[in-house]
C-alpha positions in Angstrom: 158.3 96.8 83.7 157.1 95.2 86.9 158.9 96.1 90.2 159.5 92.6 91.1 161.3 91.8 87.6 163.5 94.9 87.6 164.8 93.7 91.7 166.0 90.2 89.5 167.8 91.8 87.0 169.4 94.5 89.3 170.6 91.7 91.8 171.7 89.9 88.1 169.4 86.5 89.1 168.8 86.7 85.0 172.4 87.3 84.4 173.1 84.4 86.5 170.5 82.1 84.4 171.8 83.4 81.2 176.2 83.1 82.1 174.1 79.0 82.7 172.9 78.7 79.4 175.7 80.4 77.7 178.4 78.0 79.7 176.4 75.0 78.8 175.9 75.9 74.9 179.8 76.9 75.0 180.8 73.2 76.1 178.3 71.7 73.8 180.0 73.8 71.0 183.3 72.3 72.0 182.2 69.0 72.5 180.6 69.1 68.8 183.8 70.8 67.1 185.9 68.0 69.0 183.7 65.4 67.6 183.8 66.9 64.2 187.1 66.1 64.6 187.1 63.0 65.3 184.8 62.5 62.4 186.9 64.2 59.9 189.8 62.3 61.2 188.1 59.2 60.0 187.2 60.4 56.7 190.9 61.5 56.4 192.2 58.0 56.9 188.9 56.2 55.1 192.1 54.5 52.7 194.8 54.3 55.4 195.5 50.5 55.7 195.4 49.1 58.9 193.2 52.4 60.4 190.6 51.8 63.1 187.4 53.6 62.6 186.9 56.2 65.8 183.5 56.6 67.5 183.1 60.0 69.5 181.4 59.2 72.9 179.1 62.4 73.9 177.7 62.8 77.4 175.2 64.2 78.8 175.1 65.8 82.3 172.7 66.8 85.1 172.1 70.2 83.9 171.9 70.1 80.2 175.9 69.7 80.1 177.7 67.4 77.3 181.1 66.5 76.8 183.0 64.3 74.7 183.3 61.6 77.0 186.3 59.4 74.9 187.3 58.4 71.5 186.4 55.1 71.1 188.4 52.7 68.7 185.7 50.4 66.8 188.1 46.6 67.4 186.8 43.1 67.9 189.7 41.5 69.3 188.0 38.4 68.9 188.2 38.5 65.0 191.4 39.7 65.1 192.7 37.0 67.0 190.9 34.5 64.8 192.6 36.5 61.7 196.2 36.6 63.0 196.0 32.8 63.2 194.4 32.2 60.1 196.6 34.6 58.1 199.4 32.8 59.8 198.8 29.3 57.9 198.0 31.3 55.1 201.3 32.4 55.2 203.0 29.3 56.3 201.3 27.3 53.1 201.8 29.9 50.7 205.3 30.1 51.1 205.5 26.2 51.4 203.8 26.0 47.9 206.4 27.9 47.0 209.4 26.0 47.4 207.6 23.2 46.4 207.7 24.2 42.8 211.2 25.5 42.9 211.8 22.1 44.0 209.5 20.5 40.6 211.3 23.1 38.3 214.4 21.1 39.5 212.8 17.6 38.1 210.7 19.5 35.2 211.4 17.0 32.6 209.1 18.6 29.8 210.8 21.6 30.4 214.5 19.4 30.4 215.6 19.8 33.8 215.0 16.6 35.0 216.7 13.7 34.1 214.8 11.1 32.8 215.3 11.4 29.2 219.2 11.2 30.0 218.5 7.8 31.7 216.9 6.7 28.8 219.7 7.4 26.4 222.3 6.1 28.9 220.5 2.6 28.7 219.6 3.2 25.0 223.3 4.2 24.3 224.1 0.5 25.5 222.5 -1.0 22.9 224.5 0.0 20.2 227.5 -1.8 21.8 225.5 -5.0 22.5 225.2 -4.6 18.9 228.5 -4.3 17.5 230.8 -4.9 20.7 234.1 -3.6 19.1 232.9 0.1 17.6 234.2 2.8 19.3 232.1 5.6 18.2 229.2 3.6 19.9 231.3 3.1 23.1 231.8 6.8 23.2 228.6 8.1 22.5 227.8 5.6 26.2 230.7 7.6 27.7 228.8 10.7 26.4 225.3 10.1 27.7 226.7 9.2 30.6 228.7 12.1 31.4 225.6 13.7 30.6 223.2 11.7 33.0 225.9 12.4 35.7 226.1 16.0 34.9 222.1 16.4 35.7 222.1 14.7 38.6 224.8 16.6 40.1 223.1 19.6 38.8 219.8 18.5 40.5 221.6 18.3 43.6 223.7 21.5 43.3 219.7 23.2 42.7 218.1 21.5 45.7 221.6 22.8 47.7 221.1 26.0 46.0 217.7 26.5 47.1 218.2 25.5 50.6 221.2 27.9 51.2 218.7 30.4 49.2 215.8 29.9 52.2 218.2 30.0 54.9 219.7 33.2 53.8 215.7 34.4 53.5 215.0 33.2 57.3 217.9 35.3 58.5 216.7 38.5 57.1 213.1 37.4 58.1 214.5 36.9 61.8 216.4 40.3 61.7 212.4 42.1 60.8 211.6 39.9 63.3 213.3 41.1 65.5 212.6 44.6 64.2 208.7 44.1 64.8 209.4 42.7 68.7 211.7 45.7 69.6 208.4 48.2 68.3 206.1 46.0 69.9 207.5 46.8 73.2 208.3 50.2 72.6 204.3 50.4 71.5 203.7 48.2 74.8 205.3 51.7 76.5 203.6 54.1 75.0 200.0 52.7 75.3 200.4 52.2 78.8 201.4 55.9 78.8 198.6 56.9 77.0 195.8 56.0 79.2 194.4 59.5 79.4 195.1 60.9 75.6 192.3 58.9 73.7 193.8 59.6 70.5 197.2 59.1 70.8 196.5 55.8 72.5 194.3 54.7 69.7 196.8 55.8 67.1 199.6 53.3 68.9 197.5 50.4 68.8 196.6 50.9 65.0 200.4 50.9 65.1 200.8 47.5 67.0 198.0 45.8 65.6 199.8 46.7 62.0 202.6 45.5 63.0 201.0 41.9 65.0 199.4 41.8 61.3 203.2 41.6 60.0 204.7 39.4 62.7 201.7 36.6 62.0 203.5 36.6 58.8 206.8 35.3 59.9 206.1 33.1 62.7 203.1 31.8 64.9 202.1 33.8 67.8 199.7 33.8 70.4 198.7 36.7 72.1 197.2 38.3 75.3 195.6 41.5 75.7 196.1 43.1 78.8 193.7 45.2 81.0 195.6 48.1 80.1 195.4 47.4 76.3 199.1 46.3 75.9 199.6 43.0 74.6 201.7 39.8 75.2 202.9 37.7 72.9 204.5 34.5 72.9 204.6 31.4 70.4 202.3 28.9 69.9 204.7 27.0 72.6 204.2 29.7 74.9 207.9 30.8 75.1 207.5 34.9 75.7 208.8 37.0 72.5 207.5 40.3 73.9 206.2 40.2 77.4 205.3 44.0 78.5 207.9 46.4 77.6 210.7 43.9 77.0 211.6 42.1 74.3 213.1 39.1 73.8 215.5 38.1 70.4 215.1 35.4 68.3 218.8 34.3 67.2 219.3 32.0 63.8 222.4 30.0 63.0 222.8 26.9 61.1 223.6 23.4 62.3 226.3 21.2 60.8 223.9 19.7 58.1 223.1 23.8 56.7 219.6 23.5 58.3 218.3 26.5 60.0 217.8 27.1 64.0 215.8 29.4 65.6 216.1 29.9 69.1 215.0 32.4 72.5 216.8 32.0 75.5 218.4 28.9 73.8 215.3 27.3 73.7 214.9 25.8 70.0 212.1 27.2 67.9 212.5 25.2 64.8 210.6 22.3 65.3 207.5 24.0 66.6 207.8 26.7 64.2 204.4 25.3 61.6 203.6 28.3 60.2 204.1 31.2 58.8 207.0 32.4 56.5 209.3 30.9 58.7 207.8 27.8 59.2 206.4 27.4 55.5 210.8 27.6 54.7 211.4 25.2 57.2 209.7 22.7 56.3 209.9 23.1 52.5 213.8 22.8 54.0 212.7 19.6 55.1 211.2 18.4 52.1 214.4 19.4 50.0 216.2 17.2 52.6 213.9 14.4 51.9 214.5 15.0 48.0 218.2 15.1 48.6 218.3 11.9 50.3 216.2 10.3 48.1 218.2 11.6 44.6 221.2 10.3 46.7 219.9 7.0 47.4 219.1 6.8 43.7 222.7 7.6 43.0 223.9 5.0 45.0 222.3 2.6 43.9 222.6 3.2 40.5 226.2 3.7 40.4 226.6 0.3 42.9 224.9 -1.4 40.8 226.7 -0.1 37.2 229.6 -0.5 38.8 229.6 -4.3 40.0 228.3 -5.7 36.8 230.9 -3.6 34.8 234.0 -4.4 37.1 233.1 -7.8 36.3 233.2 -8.0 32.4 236.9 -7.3 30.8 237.5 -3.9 28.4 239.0 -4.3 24.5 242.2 -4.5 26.3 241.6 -7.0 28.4 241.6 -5.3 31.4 239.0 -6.1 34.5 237.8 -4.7 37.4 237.7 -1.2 36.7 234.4 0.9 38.3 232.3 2.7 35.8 231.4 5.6 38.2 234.0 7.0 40.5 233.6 9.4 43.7 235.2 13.0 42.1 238.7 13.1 43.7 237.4 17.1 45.1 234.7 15.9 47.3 235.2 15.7 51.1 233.1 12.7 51.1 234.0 9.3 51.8 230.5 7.8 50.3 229.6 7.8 46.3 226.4 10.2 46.0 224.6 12.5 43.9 227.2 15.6 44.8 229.9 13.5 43.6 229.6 11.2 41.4 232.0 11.3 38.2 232.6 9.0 35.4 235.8 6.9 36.2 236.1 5.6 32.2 237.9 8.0 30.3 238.5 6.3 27.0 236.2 4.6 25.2 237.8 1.1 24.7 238.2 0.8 28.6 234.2 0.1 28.8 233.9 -3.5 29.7 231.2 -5.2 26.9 233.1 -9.0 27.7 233.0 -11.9 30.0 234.9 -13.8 28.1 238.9 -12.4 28.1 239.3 -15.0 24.8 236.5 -12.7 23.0 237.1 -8.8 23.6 235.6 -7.9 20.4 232.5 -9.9 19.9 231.4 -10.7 22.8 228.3 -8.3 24.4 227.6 -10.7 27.2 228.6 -8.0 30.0 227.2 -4.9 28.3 223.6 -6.9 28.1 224.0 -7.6 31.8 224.7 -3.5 32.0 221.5 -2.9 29.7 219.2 -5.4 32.1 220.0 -3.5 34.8 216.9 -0.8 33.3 214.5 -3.4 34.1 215.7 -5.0 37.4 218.8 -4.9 39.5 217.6 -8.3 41.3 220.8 -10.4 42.1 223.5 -7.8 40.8 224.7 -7.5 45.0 225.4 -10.4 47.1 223.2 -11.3 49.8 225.7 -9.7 52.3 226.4 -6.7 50.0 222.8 -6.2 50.5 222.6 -6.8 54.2 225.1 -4.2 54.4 223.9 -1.7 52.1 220.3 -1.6 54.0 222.1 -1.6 57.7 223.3 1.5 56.0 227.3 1.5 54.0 228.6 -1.2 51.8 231.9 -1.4 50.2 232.3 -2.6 47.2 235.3 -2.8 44.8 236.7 0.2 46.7 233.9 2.4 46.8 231.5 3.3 49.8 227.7 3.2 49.3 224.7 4.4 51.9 221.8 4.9 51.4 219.1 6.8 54.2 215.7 4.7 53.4 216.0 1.1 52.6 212.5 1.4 51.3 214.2 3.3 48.0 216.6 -0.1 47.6 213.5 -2.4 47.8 211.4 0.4 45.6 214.4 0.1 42.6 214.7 -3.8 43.2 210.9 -4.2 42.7 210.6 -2.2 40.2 212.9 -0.2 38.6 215.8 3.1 38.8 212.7 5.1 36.7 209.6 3.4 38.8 211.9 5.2 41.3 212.3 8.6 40.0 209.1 9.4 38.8 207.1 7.6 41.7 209.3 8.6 44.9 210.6 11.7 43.6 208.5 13.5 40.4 205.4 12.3 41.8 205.5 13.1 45.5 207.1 16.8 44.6 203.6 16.7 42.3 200.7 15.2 45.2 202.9 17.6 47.7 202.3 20.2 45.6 198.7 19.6 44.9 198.1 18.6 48.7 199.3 22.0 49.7 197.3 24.1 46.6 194.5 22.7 47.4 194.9 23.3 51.9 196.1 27.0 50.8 193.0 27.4 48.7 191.1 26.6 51.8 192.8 28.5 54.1 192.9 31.8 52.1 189.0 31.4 51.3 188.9 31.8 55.4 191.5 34.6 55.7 189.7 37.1 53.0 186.2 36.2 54.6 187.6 37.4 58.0 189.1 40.5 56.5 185.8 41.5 54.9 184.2 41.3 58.6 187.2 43.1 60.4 186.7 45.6 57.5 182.8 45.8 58.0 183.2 46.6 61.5 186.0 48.6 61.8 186.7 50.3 58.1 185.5 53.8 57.6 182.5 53.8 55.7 182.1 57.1 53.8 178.4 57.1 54.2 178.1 56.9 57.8 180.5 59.4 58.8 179.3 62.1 56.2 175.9 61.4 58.2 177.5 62.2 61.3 179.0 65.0 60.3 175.7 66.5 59.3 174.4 65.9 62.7 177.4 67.4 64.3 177.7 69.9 62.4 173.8 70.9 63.3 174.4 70.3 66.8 177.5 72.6 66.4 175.3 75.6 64.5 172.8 74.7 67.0 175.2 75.5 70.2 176.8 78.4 68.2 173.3 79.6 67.8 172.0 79.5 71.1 175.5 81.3 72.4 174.7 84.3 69.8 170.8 84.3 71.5 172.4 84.2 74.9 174.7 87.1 74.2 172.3 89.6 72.6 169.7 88.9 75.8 172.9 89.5 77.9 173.7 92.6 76.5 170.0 94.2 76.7 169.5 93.3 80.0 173.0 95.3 81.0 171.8 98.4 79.1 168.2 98.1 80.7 170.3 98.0 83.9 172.0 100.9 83.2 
């Protein structure tokens, strides 16, 4: 051996290069193996919902060095943004459709729940008195079908009630996970800020919050703002805060006196800018069974004004006058004949009133006719002030108050008629609604998968690609492992040459 390369390895100048290359292939091995990690992490959760694909960052140094630099969590908050507000009128439309076809189950007339066919029979019932005035089995079937007429539309309404105090009951547990999902959100908020040095535990919280964003979008629509630190604001579409930092704020239901629902933060009310999402899909179905109520109720009173002034006019088999046909049920808190309490006020069948002339109780049908007209056209039946009063809102008449909510419903019946009414203001708008909406929800989900297919692409686990990676990884590991067992066996000949 040559004199000069002895001095270097007796003063350890090799020894030196070698500890080099064995410190550098020892941080590459690590920085491989924690890589590997990372890539087996992904293939671990390559089926977890909601899991953000992880991309390990390697650097290299001056020097040969490399490190794994950070885990970095493959996101467009762009598309995510766009998602959360799509999904949100997804949501919203979905769950609108929904009550809308509780509410048409309500009317479903093919199916008998409706009441249609029972108006039919109540007028066609009237007949068979305009034929033979004085038979009582006839004038008892009328009492029948109308009992029967009255019991569906108190039925209808008793549904529509049923359904609203069903979606109320639904928004208050909604606003308790509401709540729920703010209270994590800031706790998340915490923890992220917390994280700013552990890559993977800060990745795994916002998996966590974006999951539960995903949720919230569900219930009510949010706008949100990303922060420099990666927490996240969020208010409503209003901008009033519902998690601002690490505090949130509660959103507090309660009804008003009409059993509609209120939303509020800080007493401000959400409800009316509440469009979409769960909650706002229930609202405003809620406000669509409100419409339906008022409009089956302005039916009602209409039709039971109307029955009720021709028949108080005509005289009974015994000779007895002004006596209602329809009465307000002597339960209700009500002052005002509707759809909740209407009851039939005849209770025997010879107190019907067929007769306007007292000299003729048996044969005359002049009164019952006027009763049967009334399916065509109700033109005339109230006076001119009787009207005037009705459409300014409440009429009296022969003891018993009458309002309606839309004077358009009067002027539809008086055009037309009580069933030009009921299937064009009430069956048919419950139908367009209901088409309007599929049709807008069709849209709108067509949108929402499309943007969950790119959020996928880019940020799912693809199977392929990581098993790829792990083959280079796992090379470059081999290769670091191998140049450390090289390194060691040079090491250890130059010590024994030394010695």
């Amino acid at each position: 051996m040559p004199i000069k390369e002895y001095e270097k390895i007796k003063t350890g100048a090799g020894n030196m290069s070698l500890l080099a290359s064995l410190s550098t292939a020892n941080q590459a091995l690590l920085a491989s193996k924690d890589a590997i990690n990372v890539v087996n992490k992904n293939l671990s959760n390559a089926f977890t919902e909601g899991y953000k694909r992880r991309n390990p960052i390697l650097t290299n140094f001056p020097g040969g060095d490399v490190a794994l630099d950070r885990i970095e969590r493959i996101y467009d908050q762009r598309l995510f943004n766009r998602f959360i507000n799509t999904q949100n009128e997804a949501s919203g439309l979905e769950n609108y459709k929904e009550v809308l076809q509780e509410v048409e189950s309500i009317f479903n007339d093919i199916e008998g729940t409706g009441f249609s066919k029972e108006l039919d029979m109540f007028f066609q019932a009237l007949n068979d008195i305009a034929i033979n005035p004085d038979d009582l089995v006839a004038r008892q079937t009328v009492l029948a079908k109308a009992n029967q007429l009255v019991g569906r539309i108190r039925n209808s309404y008793n549904s529509l009630e049923d359904t609203k105090n069903r979606l109320n009951e639904t928004i208050k547990r909604n606003t308790d996970r509401i709540n729920d999902i703010l209270d994590k959100l800031a706790e998340l908020n915490k923890d992220i800020a917390g994280s700013k040095f552990n890559d993977p535990r800060k990745n795994t919280y916002m998996d966590e919050r974006d999951r539960l964003i995903d949720e919230l979008s569900k219930y009510v629509d949010i706008k949100l703002v990303f922060n420099g630190d990666d927490t996240v604001d969020i208010t409503t579409v209003k901008g009033i805060p519902l998690v601002t930092g690490e505090k949130a704020e509660k959103v507090v239901f309660k009804r008003d006196k009409n059993n509609n629902p209120v939303l509020s933060v800080r007493g401000i009310d959400l409800s009316n800018i509440l469009k979409n999402g769960k909650i706002g899909g229930y609202i405003k179905g809620i406000e669509f069974i409100n419409k339906t109520v008022n409009k089956l109720n302005d039916f009602t009173a209409i039709f039971a004004a109307t029955v009720n002034k021709i028949h108080s006019q005509g005289y009974d088999l015994n000779g007895n006058t002004g006596k209602n046909f329809f009465t307000i049920d002597p339960s209700s808190s009500k002052t005002n004949l509707d759809a909740s309490n209407i009851v039939l006020n005849i209770k025997k069948p010879e107190e019907l009133a067929a007769a306007t002339d007292p000299t003729s109780l048996n044969g005359d049908n002049t009164n019952v006719k006027k009763l049967i007209s009334l399916n065509d056209s109700i033109t005339g039946v109230l006076s001119s002030s009787e009207e005037t009063s009705l459409l300014s809102g409440s009429v009296s008449i022969n003891g018993i108050n009458y309002s309606i909510s839309d004077v358009s419903s009067y002027n539809l019946i008086k055009n037309k008629s009580f069933h030009e009414f009921y299937n064009g203001d009430i069956i048919s708008k419950v139908g367009f609604e209901i088409e309007d909406t599929k049709n807008q929800y069709e849209h709108v989900n067509i949108a929402l998968q499309a943007l969950d297919s790119k959020i996928k692409e880019k940020s799912a686990v693809n199977i392929d690609e990581e098993l790829i990676n792990l083959t280079k990884l796992q090379k470059a590991y081999e290769a670091a492992a191998k140049v450390i067992t090289v390194t060691d066996e040079l090491m250890d000949t130059l010590l024994k040459m030394v010695r």
